[in-house]
DSSP file (Angstrom, degrees, kcal/mol; ACC not computed):
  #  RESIDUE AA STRUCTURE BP1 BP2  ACC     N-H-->O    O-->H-N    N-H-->O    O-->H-N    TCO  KAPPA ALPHA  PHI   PSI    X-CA   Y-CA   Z-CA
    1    1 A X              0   0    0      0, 0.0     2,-0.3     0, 0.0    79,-0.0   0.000 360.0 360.0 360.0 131.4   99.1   79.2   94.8
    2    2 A X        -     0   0    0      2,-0.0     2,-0.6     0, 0.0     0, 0.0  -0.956 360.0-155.9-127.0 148.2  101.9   81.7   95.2
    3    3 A X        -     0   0    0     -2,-0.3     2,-0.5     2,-0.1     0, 0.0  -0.886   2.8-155.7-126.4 135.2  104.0   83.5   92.5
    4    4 A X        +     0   0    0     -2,-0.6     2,-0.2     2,-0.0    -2,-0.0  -0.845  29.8 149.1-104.5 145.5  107.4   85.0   92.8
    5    5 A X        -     0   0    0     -2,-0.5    -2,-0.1     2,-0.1     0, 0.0  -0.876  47.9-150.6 179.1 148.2  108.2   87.5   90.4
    6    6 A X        +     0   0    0     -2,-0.2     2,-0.2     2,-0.1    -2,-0.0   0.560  67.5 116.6-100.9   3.8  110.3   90.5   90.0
    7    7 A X  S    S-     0   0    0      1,-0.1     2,-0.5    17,-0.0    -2,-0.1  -0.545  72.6-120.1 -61.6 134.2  107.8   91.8   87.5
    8    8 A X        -     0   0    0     -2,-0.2    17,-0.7     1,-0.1    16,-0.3  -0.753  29.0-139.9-118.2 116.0  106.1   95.2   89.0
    9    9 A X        -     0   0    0     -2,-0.5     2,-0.4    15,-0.1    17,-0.2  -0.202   9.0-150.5 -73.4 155.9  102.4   94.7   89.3
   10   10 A X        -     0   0    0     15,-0.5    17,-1.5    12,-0.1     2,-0.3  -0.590  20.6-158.6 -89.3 166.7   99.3   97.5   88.4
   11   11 A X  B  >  -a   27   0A   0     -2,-0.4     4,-2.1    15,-0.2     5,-0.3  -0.980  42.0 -84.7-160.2 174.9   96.0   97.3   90.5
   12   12 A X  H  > S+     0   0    0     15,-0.7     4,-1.2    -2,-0.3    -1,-0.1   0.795 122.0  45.6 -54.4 -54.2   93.0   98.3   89.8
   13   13 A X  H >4 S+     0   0    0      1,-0.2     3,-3.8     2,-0.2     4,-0.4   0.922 108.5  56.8 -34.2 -73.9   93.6  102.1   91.2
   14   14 A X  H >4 S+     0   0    0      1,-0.3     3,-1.8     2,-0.2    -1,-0.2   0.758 108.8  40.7 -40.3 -55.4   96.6  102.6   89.8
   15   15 A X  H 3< S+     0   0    0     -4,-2.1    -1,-0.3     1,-0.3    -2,-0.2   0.711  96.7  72.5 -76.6  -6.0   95.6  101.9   86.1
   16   16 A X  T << S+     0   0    0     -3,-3.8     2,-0.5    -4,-1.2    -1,-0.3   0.606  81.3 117.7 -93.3  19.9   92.6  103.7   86.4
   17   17 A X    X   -     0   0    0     -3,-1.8     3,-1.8    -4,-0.4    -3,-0.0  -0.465  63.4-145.5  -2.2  80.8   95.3  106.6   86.4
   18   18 A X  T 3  S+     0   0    0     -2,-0.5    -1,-0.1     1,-0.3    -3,-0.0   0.730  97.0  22.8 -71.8 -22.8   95.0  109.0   83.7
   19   19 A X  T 3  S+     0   0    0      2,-0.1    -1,-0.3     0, 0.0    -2,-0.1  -0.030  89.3 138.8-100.7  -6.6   98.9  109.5   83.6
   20   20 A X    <   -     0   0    0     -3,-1.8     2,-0.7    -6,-0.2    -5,-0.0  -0.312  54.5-116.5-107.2 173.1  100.0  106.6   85.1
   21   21 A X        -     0   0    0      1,-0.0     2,-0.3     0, 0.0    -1,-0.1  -0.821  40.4-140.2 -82.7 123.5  103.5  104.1   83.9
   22   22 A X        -     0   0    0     -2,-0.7     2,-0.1     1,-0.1   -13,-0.1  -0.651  15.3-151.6 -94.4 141.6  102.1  101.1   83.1
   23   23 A X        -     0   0    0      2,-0.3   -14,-0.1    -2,-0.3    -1,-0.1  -0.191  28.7-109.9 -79.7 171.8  103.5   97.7   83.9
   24   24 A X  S    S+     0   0    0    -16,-0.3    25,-1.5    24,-0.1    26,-0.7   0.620  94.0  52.1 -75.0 -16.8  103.2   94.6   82.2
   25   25 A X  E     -b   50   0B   0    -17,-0.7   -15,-0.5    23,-0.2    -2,-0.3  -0.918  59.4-158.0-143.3 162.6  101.0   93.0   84.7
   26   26 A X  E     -b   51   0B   0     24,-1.5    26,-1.9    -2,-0.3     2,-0.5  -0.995   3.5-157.7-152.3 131.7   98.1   93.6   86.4
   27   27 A X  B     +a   11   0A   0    -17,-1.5   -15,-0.7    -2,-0.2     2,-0.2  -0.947  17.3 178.8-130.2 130.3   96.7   92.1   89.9
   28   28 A X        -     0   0    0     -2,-0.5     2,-0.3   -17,-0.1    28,-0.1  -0.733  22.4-139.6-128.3 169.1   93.2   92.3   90.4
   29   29 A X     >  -     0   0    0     -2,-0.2     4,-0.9    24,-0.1    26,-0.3  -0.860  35.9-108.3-121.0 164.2   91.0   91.0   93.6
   30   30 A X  H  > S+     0   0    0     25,-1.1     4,-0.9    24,-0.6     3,-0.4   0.799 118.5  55.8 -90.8 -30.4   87.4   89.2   92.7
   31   31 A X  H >4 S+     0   0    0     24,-0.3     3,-2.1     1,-0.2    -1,-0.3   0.988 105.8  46.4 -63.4 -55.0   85.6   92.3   94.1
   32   32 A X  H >4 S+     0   0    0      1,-0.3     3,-0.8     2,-0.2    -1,-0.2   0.653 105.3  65.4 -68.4 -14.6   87.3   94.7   91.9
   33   33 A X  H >< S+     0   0    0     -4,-0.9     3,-0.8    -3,-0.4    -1,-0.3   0.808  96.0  57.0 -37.5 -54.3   86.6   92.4   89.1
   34   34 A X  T << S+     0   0    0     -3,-2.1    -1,-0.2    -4,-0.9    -2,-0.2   0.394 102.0  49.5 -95.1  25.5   83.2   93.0   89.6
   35   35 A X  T <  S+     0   0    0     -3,-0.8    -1,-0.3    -4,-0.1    -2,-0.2   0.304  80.3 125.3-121.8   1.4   83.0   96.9   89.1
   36   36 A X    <   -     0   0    0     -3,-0.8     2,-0.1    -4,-0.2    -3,-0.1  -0.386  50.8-141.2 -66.5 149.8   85.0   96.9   86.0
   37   37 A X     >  -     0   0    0      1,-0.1     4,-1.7     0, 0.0     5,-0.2  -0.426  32.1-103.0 -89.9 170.6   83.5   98.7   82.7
   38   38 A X  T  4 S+     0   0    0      2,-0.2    -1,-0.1     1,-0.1    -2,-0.1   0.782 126.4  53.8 -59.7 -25.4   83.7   97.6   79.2
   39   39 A X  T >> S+     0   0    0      2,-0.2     3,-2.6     3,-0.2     4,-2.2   0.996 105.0  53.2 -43.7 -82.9   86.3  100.3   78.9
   40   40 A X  H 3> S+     0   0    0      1,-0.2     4,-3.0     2,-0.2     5,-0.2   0.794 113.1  38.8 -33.4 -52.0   88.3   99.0   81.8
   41   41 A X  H 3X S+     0   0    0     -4,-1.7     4,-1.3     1,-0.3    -1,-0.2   0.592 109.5  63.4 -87.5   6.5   88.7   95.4   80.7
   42   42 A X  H <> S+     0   0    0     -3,-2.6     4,-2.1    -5,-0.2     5,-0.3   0.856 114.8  39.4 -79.1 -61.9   89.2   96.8   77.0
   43   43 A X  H >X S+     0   0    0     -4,-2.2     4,-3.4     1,-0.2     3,-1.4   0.939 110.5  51.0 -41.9 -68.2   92.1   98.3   78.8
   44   44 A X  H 3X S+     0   0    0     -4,-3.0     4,-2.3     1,-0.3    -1,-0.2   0.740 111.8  50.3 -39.4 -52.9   93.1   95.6   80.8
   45   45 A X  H 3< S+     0   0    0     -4,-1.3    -1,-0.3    -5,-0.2    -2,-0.2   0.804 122.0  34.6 -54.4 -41.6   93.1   93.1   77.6
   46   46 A X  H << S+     0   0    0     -4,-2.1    -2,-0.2    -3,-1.4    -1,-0.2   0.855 119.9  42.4 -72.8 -46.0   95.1   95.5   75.7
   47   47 A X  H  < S+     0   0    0     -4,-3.4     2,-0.3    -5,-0.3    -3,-0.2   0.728 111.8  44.9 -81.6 -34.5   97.5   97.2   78.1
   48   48 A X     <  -     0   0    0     -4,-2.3   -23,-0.2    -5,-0.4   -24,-0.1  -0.778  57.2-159.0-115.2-179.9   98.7   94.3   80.3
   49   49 A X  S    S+     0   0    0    -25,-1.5     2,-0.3    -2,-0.3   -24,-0.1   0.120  85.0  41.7 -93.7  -1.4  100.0   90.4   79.1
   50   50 A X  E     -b   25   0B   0    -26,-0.7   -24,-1.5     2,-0.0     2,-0.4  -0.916  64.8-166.8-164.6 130.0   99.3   89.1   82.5
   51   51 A X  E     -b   26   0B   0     -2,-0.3   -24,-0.2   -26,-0.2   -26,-0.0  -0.998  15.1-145.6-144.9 128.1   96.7   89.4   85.0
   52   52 A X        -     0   0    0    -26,-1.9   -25,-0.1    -2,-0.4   -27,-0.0  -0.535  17.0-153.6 -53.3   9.5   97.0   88.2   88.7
   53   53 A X        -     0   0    0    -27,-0.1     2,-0.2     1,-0.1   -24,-0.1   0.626  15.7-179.7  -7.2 153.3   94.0   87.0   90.2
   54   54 A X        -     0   0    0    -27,-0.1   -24,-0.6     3,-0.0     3,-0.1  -0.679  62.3 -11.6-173.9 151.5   93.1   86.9   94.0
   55   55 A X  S    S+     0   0    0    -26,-0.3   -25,-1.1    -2,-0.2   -24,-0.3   0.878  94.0 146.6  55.0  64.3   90.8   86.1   96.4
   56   56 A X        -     0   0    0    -27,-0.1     2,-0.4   -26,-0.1    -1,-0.2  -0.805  40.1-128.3-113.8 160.7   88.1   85.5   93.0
   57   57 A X    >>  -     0   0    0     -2,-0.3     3,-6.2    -3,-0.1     4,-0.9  -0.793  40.9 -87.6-102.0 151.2   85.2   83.0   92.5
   58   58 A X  H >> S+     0   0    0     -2,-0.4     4,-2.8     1,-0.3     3,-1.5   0.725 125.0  57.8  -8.3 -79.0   84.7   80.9   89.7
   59   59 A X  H 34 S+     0   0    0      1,-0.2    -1,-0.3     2,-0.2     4,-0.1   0.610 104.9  50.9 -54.1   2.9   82.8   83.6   87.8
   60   60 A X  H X> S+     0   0    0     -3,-6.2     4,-1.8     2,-0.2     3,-1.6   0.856 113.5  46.7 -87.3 -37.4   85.7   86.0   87.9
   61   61 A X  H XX S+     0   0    0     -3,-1.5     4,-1.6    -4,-0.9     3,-0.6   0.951 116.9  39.5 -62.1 -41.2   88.0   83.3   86.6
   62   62 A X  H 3< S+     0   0    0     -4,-2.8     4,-0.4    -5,-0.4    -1,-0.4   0.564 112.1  59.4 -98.1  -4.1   86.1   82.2   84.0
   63   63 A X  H <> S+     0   0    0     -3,-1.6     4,-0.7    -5,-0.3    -1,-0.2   0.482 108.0  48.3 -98.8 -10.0   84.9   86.0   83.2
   64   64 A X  H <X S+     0   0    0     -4,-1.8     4,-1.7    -3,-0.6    -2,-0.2   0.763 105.6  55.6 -70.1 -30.4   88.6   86.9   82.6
   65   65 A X  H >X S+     0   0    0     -4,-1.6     4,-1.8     1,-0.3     3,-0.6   0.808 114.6  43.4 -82.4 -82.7   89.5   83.8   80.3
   66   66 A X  H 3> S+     0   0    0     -4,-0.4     4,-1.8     1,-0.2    -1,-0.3   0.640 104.6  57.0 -43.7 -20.8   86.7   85.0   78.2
   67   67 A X  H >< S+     0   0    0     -4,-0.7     3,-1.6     1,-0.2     4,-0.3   0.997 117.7  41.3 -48.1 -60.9   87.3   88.9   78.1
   68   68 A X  H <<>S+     0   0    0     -4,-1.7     5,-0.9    -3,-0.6     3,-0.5   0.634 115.0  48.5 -80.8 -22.5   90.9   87.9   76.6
   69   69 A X  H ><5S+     0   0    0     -4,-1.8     3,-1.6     3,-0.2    -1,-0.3   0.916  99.8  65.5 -60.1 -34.9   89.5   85.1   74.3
   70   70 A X  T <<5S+     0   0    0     -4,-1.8    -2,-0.2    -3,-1.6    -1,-0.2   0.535 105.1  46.0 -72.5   4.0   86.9   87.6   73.1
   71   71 A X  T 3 5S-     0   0    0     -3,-0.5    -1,-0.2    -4,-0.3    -2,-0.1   0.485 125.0-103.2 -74.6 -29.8   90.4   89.6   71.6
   72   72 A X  T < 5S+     0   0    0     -3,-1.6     2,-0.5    -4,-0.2    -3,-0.2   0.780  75.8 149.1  93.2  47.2   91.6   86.4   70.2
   73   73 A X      < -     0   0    0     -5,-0.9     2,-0.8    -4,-0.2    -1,-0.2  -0.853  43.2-136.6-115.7 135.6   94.0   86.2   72.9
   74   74 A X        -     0   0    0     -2,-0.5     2,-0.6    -3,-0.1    -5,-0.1  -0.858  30.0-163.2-101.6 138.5   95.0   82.3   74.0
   75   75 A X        -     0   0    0     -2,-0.8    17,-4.9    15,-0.1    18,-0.4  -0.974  19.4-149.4-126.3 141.1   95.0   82.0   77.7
   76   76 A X        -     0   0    0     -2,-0.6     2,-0.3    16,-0.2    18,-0.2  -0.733  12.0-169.7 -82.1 138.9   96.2   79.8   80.1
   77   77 A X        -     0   0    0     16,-5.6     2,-0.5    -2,-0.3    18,-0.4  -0.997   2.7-165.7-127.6 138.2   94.6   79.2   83.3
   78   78 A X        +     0   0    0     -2,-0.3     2,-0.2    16,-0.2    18,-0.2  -0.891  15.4 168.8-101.9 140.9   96.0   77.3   85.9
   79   79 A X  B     -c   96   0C   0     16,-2.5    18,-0.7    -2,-0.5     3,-0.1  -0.680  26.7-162.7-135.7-164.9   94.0   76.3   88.6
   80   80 A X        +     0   0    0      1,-0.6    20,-0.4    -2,-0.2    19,-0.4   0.317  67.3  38.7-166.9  20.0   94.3   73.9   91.7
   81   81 A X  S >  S-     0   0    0     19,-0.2     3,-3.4    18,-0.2    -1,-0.6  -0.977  91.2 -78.3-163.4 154.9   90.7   73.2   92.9
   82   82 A X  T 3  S+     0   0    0      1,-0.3     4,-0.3    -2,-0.3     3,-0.1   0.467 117.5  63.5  13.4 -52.2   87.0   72.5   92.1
   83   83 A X  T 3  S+     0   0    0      1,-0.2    -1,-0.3     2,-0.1     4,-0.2   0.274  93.7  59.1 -88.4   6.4   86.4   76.0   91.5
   84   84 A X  S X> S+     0   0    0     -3,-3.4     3,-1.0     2,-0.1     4,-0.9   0.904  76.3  89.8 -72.9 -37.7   88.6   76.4   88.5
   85   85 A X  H 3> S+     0   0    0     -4,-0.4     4,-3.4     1,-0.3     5,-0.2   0.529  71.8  64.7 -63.1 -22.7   87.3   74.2   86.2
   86   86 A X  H >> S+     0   0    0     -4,-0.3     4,-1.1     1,-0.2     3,-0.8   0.955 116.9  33.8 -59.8 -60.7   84.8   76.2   84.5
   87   87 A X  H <> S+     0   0    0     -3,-1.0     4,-3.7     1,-0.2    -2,-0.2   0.894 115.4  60.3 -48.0 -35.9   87.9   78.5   83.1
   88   88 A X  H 3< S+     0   0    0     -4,-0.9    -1,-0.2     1,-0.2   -11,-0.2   0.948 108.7  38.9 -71.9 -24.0   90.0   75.6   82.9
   89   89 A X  H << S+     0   0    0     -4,-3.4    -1,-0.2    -3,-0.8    -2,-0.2   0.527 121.1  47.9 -82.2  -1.1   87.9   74.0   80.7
   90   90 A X  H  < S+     0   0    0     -4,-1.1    -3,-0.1    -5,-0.2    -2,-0.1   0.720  91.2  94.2 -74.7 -45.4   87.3   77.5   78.9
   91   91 A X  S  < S-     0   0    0     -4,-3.7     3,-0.2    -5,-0.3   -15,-0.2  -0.008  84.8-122.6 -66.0 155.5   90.9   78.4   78.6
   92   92 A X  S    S+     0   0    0    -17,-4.9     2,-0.2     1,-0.2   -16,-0.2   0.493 100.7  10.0 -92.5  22.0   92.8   77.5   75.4
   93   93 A X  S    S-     0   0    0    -18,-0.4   -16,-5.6    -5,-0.1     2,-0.4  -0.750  80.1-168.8-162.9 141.1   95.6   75.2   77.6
   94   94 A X        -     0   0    0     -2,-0.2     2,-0.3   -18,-0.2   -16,-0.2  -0.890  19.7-154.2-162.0 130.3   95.1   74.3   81.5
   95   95 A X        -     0   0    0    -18,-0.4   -16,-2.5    -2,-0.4     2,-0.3  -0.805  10.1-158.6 -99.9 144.7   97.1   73.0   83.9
   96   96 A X  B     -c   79   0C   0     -2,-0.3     2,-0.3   -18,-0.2   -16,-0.2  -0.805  19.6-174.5-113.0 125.2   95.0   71.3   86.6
   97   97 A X    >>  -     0   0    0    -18,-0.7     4,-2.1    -2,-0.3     3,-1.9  -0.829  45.5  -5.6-110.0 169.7   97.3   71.2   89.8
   98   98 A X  T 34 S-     0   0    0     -2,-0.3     4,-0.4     1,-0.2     3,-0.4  -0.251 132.3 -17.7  66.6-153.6   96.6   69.2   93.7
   99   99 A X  T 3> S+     0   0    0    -19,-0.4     4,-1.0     1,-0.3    -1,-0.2   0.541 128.4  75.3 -73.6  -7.1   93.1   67.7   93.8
  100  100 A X  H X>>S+     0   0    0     -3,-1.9     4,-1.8   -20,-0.4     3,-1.0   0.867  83.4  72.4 -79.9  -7.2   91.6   69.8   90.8
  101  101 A X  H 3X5S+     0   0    0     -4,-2.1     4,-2.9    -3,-0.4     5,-0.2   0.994  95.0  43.6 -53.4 -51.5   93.4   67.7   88.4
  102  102 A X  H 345S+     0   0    0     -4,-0.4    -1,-0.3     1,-0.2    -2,-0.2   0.667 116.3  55.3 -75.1 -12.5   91.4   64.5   88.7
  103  103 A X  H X<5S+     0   0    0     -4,-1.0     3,-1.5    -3,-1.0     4,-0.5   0.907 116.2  36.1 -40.0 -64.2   88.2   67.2   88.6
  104  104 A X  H ><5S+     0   0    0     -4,-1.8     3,-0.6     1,-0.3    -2,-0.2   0.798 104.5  64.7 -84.7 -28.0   89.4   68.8   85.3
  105  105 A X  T 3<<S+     0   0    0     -4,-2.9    -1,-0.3    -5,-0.5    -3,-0.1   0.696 100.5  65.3 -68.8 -10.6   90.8   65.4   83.7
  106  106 A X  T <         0   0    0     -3,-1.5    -1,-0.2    -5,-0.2    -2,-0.2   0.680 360.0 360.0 -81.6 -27.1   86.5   64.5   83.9
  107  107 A X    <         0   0    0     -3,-0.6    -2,-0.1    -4,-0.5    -1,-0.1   0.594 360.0 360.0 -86.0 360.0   85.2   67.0   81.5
């Protein structure tokens, strides 16, 4: 999946900034996912409206949709393979793209 946008991303360095301008969005990689604090994703839920995924495994997807449910936030997850579907079937609307549709359209 690729996204075009002229929207100016954070990552993980950036925000943990004491100073820093924060953007609206935030692009995180499944490794740096897994060093985050309760702090951080306190942040991360509050501070951005859109967080980037990349190169993550199932349990990062599906541990993002829940941080931001546990706020009362609804997210959408799009996904496009085998390995969304625990989040897509977490998330409060998913679109199933490619082969993961006929995966997600079974649970």
């Amino acid at each position: 999946m690729g996204i075009l946008s002229s929207e100016k991303y954070d990552n993980i360095q950036k925000m943990r900034q004491p100073n820093r301008i924060k953007s609206n969005a935030i692009l995180l990689n499944g490794s740096e996912i897994d060093t985050l604090t309760n702090h951080e994703w306190s942040m991360i839920c509050r501070d951005y409206t859109e967080i980037v995924l990349s190169r993550s495994a199932p349990h990062h997807k599906l541990r993002c949709v829940k941080e931001f449910q546990s706020i009362g936030s609804s997210v959408l997850m799009a996904g496009d393979g085998a390995n969304d579907v625990p989040a897509l079937k977490t998330a409060n609307l998913s679109v199933a793209m490619g082969s993961g549709n006929r995966i997600a359209a079974d649970i």
